[in-house]
N, C-alpha and C positions, 0 to 999 in steps of 0.2 A: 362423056359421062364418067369412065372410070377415073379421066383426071380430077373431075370435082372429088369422087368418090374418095379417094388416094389424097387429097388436098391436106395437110396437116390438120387442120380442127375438125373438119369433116370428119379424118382417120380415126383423131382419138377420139370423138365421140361413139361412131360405132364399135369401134374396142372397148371402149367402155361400157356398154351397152351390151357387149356379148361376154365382157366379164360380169355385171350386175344381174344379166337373166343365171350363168351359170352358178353365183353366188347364191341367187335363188334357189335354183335347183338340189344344193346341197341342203340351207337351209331347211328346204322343205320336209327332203326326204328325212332329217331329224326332226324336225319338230310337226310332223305332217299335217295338224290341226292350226295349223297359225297362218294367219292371213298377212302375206307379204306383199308390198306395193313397194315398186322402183323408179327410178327417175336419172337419168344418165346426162351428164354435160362433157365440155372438155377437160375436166380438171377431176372427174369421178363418176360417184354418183350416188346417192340417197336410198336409203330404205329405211320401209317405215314396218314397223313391225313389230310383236312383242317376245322377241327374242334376246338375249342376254348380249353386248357390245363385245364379248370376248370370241361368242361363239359368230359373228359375224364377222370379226377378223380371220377368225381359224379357217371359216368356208372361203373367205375370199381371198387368201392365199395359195387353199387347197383345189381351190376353183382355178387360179390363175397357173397354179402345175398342170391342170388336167387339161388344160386348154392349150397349153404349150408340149405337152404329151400329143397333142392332135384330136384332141376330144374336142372336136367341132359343133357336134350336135348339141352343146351344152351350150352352147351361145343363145340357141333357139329356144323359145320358151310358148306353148300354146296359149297361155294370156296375156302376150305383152299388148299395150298398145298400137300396137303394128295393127295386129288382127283385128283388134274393137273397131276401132278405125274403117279399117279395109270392109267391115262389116256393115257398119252405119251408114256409109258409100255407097253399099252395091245396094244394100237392102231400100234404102231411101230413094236411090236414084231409080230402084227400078219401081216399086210402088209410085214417085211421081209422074214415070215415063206412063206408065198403064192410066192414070185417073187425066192423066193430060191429054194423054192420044184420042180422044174425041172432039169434033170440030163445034159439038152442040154445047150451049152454054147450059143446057138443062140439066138440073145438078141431082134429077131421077136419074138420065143415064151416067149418071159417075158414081150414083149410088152402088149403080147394078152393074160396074167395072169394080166394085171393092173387092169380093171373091177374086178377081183373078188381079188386083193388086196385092193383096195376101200371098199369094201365090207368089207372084212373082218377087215379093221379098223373099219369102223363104228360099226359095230357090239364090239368091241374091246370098241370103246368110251361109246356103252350102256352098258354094262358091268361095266364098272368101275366106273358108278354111286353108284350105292348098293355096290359094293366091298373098295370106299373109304370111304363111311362113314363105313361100318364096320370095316374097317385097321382105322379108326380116332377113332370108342368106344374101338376096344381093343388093338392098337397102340398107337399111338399118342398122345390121350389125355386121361384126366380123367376128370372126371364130377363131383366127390368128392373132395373137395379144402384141404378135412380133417384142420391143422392146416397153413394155407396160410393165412398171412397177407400183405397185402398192406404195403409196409414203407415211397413211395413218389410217386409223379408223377411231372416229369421236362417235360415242354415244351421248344422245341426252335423253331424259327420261322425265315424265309428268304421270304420276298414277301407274298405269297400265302402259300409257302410251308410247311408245319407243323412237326416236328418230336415229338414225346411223348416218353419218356421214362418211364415206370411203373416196380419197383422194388417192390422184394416181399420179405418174411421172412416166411419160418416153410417149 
């Protein structure tokens, strides 16, 4: 696993990935009311956002110091996809396990397994807090940018609407 992990596209995606959440996080903490969505490949990564193309350069330079400083924890983001994911998984599979696990086709008794298929999502959803941020440290992202440079950052813009594109190098 860690050689896929370590594998050149593999690498740079989740670097890029743990620069785009930490780019977030700066974002955020200025413009705190803005709703930031990201998207990470091998070659960058995308945010959509209605934030100014200048100040999304400035965060994702000042992201990629702080990360190379060893600010790790800025890799990790509480809403990346990782988590929703990990969420929709635990919480579904365990709601079908509960309403399946009766051998009666009588669909009163799967009625009266609903309460404890509730249950058992929710239980599913607390769960998969601490389970994605750990699948986002030794998944998904990386917190070391190693040799990741920034090459550009394009904005385009419709109305309100904002897209950022941020390409990287190494």
């Amino acid at each position: 696993m860690h050689a896929l992990l370590n594998s050149t596209l593999i690498s740079r995606v989740r670097r890029n990935h743990g620069l785009e959440h930490a780019t977030i996080h700066l974002l955020s903490a200025r413009y705190p009311r803005t709703w930031l969505v990201g998207r990470s490949d091998f070659s960058g990564f995308f945010l959509m956002g209605d934030v100014p193309g200048e100040a999304v350069a400035q965060a994702a330079q000042r992201a990629l110091e702080r990360l190379r400083a060893g600010e790790r924890r800025l890799a990790i983001h509480p809403n990346c996809g990782t988590n929703l994911l990990t969420a929709g998984i635990l919480a579904g599979s365990a709601a079908y396990l509960t309403l399946t696990g009766s051998s009666s086709r009588d669909w009163r008794d799967r009625f009266d397994r609903l309460p404890l298929a509730i249950l058992a999502s929710l239980i599913g959803i607390l769960v998969a807090s601490p389970l994605g941020t750990l699948l986002q440290v030794r998944l998904t992202t990386e917190g070391n940018p190693r040799g990741l440079e920034i090459l550009s950052v394009h904005t385009w813009s419709r109305g309100s609407a904002r897209l950022h594109r941020v390409r990287t190098y190494g």
